[in-house]
Structure formats: structure tokens, C-alpha cells
MOPAC internal coordinates of N, CA, C and O (Angstrom, degrees):
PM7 1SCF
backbone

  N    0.0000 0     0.00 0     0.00 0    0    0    0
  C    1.4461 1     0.00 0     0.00 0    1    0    0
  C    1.5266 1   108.17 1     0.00 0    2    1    0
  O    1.2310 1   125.79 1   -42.27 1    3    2    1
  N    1.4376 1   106.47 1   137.73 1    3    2    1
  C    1.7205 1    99.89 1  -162.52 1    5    3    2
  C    1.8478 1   103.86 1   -73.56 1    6    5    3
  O    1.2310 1   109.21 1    19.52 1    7    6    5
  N    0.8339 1   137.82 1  -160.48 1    7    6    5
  C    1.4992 1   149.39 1   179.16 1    9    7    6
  C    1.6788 1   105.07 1  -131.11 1   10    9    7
  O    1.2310 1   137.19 1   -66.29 1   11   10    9
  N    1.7653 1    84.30 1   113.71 1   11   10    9
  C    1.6643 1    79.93 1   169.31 1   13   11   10
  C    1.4510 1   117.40 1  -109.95 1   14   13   11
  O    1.2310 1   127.66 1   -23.07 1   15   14   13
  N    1.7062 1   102.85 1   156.93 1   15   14   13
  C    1.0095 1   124.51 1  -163.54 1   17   15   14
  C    1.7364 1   109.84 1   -80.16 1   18   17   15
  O    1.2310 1   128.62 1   -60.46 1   19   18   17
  N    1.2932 1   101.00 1   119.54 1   19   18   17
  C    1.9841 1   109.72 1   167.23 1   21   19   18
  C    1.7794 1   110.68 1    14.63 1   22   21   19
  O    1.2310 1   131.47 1   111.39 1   23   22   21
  N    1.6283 1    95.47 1   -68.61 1   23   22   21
  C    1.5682 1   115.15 1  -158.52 1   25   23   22
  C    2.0681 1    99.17 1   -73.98 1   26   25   23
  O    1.2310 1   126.71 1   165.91 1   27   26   25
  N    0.9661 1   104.70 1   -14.09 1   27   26   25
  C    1.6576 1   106.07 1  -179.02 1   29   27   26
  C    1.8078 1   100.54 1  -129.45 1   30   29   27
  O    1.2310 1   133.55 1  -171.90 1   31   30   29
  N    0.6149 1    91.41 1     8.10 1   31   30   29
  C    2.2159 1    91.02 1   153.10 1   33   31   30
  C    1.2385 1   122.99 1   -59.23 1   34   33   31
  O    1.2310 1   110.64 1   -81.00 1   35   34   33
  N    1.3924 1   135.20 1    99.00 1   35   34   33
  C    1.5804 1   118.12 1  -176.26 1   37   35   34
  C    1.7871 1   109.48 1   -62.19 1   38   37   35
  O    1.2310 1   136.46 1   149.93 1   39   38   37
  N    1.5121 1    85.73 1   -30.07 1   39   38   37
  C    1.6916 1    91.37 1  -174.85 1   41   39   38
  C    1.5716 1   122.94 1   -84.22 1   42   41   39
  O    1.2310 1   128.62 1  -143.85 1   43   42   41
  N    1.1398 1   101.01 1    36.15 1   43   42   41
  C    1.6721 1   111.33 1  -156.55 1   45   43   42
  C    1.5996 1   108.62 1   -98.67 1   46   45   43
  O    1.2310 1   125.18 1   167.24 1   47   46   45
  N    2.0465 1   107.66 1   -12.76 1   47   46   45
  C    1.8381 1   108.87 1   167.66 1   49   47   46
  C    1.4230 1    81.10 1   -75.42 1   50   49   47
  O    1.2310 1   115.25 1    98.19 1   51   50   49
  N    1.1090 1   126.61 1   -81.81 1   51   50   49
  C    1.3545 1   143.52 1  -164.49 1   53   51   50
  C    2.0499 1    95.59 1   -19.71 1   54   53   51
  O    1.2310 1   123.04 1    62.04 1   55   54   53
  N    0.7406 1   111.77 1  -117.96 1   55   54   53
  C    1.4968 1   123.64 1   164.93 1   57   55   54
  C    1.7648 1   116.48 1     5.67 1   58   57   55
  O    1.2310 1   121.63 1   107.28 1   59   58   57
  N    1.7005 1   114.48 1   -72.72 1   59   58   57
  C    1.3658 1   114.45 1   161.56 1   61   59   58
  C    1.3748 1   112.15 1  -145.40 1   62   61   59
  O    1.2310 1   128.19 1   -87.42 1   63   62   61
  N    1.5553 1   101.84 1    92.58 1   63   62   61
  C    1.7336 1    97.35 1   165.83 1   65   63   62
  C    1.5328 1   120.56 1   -59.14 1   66   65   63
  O    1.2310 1   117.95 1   169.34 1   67   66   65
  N    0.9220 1   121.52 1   -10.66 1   67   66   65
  C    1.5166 1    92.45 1   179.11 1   69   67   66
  C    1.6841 1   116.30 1   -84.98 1   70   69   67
  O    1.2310 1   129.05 1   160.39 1   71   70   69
  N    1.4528 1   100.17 1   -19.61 1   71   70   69
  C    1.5599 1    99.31 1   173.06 1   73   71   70
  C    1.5464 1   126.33 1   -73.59 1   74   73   71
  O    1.2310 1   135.11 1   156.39 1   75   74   73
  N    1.1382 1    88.36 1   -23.61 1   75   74   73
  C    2.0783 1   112.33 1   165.03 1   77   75   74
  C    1.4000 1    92.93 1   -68.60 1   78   77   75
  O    1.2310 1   111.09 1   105.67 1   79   78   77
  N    1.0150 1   134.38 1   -74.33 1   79   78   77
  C    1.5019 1   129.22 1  -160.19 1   81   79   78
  C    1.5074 1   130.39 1   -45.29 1   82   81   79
  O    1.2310 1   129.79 1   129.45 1   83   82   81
  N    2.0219 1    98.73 1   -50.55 1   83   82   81
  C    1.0483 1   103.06 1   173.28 1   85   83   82
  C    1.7364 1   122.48 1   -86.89 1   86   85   83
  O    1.2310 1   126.86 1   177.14 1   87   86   85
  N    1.4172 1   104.41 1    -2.86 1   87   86   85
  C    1.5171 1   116.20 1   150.90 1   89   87   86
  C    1.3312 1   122.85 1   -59.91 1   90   89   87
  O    1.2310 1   115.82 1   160.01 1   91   90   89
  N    1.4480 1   125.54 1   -19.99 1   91   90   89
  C    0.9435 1   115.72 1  -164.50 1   93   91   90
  C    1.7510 1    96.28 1  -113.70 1   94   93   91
  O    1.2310 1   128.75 1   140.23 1   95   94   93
  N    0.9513 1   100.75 1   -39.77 1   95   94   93
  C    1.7765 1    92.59 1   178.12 1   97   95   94
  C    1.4653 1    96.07 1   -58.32 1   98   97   95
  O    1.2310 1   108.02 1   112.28 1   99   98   97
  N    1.2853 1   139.97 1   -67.72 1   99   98   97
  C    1.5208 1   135.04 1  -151.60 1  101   99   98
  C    1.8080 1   111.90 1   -50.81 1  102  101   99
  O    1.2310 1   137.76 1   165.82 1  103  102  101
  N    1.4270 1    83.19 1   -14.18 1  103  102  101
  C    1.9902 1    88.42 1  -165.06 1  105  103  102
  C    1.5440 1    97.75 1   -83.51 1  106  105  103
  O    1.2310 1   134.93 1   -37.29 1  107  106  105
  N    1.8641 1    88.73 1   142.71 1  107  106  105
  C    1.3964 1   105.01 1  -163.20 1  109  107  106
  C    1.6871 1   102.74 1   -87.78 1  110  109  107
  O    1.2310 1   118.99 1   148.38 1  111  110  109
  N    1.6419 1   119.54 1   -31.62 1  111  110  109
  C    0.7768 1   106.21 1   179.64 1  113  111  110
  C    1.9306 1   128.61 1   -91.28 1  114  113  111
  O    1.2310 1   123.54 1   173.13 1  115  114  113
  N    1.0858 1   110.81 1    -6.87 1  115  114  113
  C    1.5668 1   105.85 1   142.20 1  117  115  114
  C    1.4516 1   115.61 1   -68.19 1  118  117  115
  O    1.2310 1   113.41 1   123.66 1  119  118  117
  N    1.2411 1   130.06 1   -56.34 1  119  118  117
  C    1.7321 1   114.23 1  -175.15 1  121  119  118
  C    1.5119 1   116.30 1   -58.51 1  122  121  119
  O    1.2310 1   124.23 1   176.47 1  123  122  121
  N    1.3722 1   109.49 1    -3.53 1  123  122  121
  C    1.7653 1   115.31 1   153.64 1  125  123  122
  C    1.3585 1   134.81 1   -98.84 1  126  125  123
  O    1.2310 1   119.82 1  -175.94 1  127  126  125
  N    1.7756 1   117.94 1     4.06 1  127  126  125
  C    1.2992 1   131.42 1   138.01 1  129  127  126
  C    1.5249 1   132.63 1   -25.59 1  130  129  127
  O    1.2310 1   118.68 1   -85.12 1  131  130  129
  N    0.8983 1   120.12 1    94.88 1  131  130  129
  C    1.9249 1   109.19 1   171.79 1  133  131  130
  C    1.4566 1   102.25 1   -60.91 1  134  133  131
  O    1.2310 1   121.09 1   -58.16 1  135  134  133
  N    1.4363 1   115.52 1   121.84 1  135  134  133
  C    1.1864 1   129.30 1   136.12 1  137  135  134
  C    1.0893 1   147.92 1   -73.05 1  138  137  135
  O    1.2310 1   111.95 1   -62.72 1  139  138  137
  N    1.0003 1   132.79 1   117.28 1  139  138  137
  C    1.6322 1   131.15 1   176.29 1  141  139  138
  C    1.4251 1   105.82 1  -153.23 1  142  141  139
  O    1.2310 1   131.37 1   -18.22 1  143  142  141
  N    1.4108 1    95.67 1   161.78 1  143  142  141
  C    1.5482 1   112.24 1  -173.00 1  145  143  142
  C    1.7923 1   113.04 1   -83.98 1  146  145  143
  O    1.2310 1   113.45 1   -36.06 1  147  146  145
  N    1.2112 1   129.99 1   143.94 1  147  146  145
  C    1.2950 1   117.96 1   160.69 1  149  147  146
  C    1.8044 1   134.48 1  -127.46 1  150  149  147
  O    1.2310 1   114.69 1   -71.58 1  151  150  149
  N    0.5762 1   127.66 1   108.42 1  151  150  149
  C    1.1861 1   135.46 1  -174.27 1  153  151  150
  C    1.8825 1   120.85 1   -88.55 1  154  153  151
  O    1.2310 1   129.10 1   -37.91 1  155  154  153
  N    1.4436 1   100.07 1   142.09 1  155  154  153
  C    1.3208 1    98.16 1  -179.49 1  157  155  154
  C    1.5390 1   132.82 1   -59.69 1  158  157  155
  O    1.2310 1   117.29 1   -28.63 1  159  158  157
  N    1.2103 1   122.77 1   151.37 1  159  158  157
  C    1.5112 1   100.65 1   158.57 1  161  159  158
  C    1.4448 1   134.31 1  -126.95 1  162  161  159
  O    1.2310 1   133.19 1  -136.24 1  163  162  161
  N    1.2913 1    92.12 1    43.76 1  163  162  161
  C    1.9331 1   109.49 1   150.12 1  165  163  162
  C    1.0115 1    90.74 1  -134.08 1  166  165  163
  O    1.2310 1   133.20 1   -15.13 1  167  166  165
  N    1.9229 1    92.10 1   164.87 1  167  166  165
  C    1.6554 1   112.96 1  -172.83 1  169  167  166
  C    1.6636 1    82.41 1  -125.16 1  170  169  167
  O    1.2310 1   129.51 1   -46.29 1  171  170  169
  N    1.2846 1    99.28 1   133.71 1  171  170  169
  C    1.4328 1   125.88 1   158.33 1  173  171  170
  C    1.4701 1   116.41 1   -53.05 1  174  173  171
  O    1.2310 1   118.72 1   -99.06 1  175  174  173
  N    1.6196 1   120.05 1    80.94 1  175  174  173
  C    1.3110 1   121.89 1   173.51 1  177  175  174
  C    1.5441 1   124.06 1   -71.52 1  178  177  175
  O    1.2310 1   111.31 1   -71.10 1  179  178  177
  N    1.1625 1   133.96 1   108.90 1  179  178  177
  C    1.5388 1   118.52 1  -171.56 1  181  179  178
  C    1.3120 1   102.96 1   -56.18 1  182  181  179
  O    1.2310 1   123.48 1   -14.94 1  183  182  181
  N    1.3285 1   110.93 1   165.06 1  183  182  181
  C    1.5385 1   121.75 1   160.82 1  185  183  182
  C    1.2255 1   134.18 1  -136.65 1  186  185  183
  O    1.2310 1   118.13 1   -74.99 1  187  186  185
  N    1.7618 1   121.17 1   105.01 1  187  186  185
  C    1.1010 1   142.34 1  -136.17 1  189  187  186
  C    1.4550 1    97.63 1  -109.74 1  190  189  187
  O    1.2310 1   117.33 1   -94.97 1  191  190  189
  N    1.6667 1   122.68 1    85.03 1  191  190  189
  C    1.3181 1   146.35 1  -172.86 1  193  191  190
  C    1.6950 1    97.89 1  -101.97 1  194  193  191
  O    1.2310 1   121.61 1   -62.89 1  195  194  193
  N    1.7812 1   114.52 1   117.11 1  195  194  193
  C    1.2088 1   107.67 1   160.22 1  197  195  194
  C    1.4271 1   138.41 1   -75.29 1  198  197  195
  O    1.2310 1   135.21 1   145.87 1  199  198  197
  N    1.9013 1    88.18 1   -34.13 1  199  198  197
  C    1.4731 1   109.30 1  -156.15 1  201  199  198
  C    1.8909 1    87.53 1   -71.68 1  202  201  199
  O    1.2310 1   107.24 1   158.72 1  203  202  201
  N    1.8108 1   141.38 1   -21.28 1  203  202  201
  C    1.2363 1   131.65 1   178.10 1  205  203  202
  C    1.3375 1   126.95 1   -89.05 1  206  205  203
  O    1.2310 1   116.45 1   -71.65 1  207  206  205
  N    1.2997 1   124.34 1   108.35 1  207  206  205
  C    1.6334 1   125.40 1  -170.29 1  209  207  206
  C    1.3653 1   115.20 1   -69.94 1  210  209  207
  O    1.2310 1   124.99 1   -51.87 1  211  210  209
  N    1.5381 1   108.02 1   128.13 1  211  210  209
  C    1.5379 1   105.32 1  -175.75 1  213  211  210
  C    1.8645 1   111.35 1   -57.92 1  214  213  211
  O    1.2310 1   132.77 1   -16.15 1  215  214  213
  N    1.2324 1    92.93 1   163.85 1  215  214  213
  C    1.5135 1    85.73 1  -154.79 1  217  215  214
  C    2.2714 1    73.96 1  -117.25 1  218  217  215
  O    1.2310 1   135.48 1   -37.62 1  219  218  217
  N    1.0021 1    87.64 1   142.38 1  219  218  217
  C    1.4119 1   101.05 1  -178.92 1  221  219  218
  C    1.7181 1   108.09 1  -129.95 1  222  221  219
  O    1.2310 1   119.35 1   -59.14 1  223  222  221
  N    1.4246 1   118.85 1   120.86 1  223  222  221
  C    1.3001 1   132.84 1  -171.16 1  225  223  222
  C    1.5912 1   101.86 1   -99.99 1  226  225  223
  O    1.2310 1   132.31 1   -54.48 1  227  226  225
  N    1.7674 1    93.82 1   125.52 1  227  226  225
  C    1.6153 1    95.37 1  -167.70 1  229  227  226
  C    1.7473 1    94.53 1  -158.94 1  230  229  227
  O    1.2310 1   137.23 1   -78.33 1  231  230  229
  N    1.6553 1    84.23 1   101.67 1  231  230  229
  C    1.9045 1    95.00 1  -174.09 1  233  231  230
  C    1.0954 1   103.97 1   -79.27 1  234  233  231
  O    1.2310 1   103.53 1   140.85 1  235  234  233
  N    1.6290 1   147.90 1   -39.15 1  235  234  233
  C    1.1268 1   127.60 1   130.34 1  237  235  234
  C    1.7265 1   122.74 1    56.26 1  238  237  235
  O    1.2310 1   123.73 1    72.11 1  239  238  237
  N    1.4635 1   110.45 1  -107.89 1  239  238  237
  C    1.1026 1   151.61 1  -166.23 1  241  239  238
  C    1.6376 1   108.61 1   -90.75 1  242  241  239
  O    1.2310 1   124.73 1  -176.54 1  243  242  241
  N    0.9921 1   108.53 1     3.46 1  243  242  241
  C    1.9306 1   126.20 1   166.52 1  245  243  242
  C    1.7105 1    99.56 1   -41.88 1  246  245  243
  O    1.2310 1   118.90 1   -61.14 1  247  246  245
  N    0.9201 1   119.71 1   118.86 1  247  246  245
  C    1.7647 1   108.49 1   155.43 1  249  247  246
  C    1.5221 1    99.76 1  -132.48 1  250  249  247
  O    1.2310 1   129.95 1   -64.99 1  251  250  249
  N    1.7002 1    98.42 1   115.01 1  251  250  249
  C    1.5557 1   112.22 1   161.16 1  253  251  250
  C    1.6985 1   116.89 1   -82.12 1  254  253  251
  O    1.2310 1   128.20 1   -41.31 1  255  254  253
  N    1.2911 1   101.82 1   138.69 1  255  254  253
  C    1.4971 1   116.96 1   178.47 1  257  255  254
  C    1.6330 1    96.16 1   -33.07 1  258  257  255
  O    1.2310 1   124.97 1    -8.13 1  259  258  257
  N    1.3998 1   108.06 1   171.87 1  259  258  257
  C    1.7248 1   115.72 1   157.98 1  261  259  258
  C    1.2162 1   105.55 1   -78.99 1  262  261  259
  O    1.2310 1   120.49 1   -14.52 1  263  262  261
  N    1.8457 1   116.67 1   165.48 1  263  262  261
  C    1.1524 1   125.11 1   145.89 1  265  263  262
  C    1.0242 1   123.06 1   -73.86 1  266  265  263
  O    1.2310 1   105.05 1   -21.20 1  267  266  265
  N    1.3312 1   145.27 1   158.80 1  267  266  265
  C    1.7395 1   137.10 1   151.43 1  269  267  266
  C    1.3336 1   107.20 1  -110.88 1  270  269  267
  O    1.2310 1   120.10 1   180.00 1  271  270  269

């Protein structure tokens, strides 16, 4: 299995964030990223249905057929 190098480590936040971090501020081509924020545009209305019974999941109380 080849040996990877620091800069291609997936596990390399994991391992040493601070060298990820300050890798990442120094880089020129993220600090030339546009940033901006985005936000949705629907709002998640709940929906408060009487006539539907909450349905409650409870493995619990499972009964599988027999084997024969």
C-alpha cells in the first residue's frame, strides 16, 4: 500500500487539526472563493393533522412467525 503524503491524508483533520487549519488559511486559492451565505426559500410549516395517529416505532413488541 503506497504511503501517503501529509498534504493528501484524508485523515489529516482527524490526526492534526491545526496543520489543516493553518493550511487552509495560508491557501491562496480558497481566500479567492466568493463567499456568501445562503438561505432557503421555504419555511418548514409543521403540520398539525388530528384526524392522523402518530405512528410510534417499537421493535420491542416485533413477533416473527415460527420456523418449521
Amino acid at each position: 500500500m503506497p504511503q501517503l503524503t501529509p498534504e493528501r491524508n484524508p485523515f489529516m483533520l482527524m490526526i492534526n487539526p491545526e496543520v489543516v487549519f493553518a493550511a487552509i488559511e495560508a491557501s491562496e486559492r480558497l481566500g479567492q472563493l466568493n463567499r456568501h451565505l445562503c438561505r432557503p426559500l421555504d419555511r418548514v410549516v409543521p403540520v398539525a393533522d388530528a384526524a392522523a395517529p402518530a405512528v410510534v416505532e417499537d421493535d420491542d413488541d416485533l413477533e416473527l412467525p415460527a420456523e418449521d
